[in-house]
C-alpha positions in Angstrom: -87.2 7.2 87.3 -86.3 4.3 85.3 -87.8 5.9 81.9 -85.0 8.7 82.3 -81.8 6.9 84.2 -82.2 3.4 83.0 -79.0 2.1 85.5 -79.6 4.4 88.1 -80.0 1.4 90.6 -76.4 0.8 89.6 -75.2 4.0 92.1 -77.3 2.6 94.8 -75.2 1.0 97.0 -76.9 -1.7 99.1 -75.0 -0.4 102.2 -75.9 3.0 101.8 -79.3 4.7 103.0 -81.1 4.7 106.5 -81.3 1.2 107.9 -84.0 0.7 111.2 -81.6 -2.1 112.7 -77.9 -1.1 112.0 -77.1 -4.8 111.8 -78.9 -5.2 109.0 -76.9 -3.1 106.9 -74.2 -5.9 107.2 -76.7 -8.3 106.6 -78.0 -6.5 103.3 -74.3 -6.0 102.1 -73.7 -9.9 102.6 -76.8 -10.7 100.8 -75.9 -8.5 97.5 -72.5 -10.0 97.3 -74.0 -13.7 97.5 -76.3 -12.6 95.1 -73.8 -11.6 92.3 -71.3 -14.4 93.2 -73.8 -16.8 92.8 -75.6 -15.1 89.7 -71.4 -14.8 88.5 -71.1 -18.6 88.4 -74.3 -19.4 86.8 -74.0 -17.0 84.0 -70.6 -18.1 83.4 -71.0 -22.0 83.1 -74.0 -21.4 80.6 -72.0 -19.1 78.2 -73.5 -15.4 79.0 -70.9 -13.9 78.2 -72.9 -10.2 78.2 -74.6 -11.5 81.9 -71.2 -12.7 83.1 -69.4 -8.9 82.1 -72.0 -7.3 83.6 -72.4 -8.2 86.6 -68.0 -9.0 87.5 -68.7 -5.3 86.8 -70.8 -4.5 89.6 -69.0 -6.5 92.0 -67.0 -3.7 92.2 -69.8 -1.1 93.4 -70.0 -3.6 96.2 -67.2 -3.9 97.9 -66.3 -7.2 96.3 -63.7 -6.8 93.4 -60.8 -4.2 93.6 -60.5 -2.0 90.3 -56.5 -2.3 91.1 -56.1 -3.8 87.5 -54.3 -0.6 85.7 -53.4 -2.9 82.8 -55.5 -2.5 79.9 -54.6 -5.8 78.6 -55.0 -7.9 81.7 -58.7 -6.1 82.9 -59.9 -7.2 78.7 -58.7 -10.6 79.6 -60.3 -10.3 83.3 -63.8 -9.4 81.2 -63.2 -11.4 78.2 -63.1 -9.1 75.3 -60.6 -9.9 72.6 -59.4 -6.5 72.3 -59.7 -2.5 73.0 -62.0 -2.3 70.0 -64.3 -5.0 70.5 -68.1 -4.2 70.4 -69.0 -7.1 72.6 -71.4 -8.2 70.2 -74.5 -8.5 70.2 -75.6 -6.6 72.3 -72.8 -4.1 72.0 -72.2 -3.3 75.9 -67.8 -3.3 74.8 -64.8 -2.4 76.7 -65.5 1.4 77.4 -69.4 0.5 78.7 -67.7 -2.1 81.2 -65.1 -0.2 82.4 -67.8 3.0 82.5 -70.2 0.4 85.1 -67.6 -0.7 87.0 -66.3 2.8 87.9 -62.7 2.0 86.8 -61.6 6.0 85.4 -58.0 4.5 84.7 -59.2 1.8 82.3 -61.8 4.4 80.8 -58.8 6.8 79.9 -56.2 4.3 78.6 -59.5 2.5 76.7 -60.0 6.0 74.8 -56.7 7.2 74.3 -56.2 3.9 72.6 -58.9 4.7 70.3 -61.8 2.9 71.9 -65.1 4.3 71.1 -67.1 6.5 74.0 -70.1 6.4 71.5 -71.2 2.9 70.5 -74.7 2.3 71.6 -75.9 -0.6 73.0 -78.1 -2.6 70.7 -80.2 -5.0 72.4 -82.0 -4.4 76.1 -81.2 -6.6 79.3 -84.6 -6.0 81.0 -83.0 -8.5 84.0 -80.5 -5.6 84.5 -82.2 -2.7 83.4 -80.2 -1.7 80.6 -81.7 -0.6 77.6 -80.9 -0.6 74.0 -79.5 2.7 72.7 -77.4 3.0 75.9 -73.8 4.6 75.7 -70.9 4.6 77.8 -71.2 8.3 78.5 -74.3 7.5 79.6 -73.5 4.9 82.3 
């Protein structure tokens, strides 16, 4: 599974599927969110920058984060690029990938109508997230 969808585990929300005690679907749901707050503020603080993107990303897909923001230039400021066109260098994960993982279609469609790339590739792999080099935002 992983050879051919890299980031499927990125669709798999942790509320969904069959749980044997309904309870712990709550439970499983609070658990991912401490997980990414807590894995937020660490990468933060230390400066990874790719880390820190990538997961305020999925905070969305759980139920944490709103996609609300319909302005381009305050969601780039939210996720720290310096522009529409940056490649978010080095390992070239950039606006329309972000936007692509965290599911936001309005920020995709004003990001490529300004002239954002759908094409760039990512460079380097993030084995801690899955995401492997050669990756594009159509293929998020």
């Amino acid at each position: 599974m992983i050879e051919f969808m890299p980031l499927q585990w990125l669709f798999s929300h942790p509320a969904a599927g069959s749980f044997t005690v309904e309870t712990d679907r709550t439970l499983a749901v609070g658990l991912s969110q401490q997980v990414l707050s807590r894995r937020l503020q660490a990468t933060t603080k230390s400066g990874e920058v790719f880390s820190a993107r990538f997961l305020r990303a999925m905070m969305s897909n759980v139920g944490m984060e709103a996609k609300s923001t319909e302005d381009v230039g305050q969601w780039l400021t939210h996720f720290g690029f310096e522009g529409i066109c940056d490649k978010g260098l080095p390992e070239a994960w950039g606006p329309v990938s972000i936007a692509a993982l965290q599911g936001n279609s309005k920020i995709l469609v004003e990001l490529v109508t300004r002239g954002a790339s759908v094409n760039l590739a990512s460079k380097t792999s993030a084995y801690h997230f899955m995401a492997e080099a050669g990756v594009t935002p159509l293929m998020i």
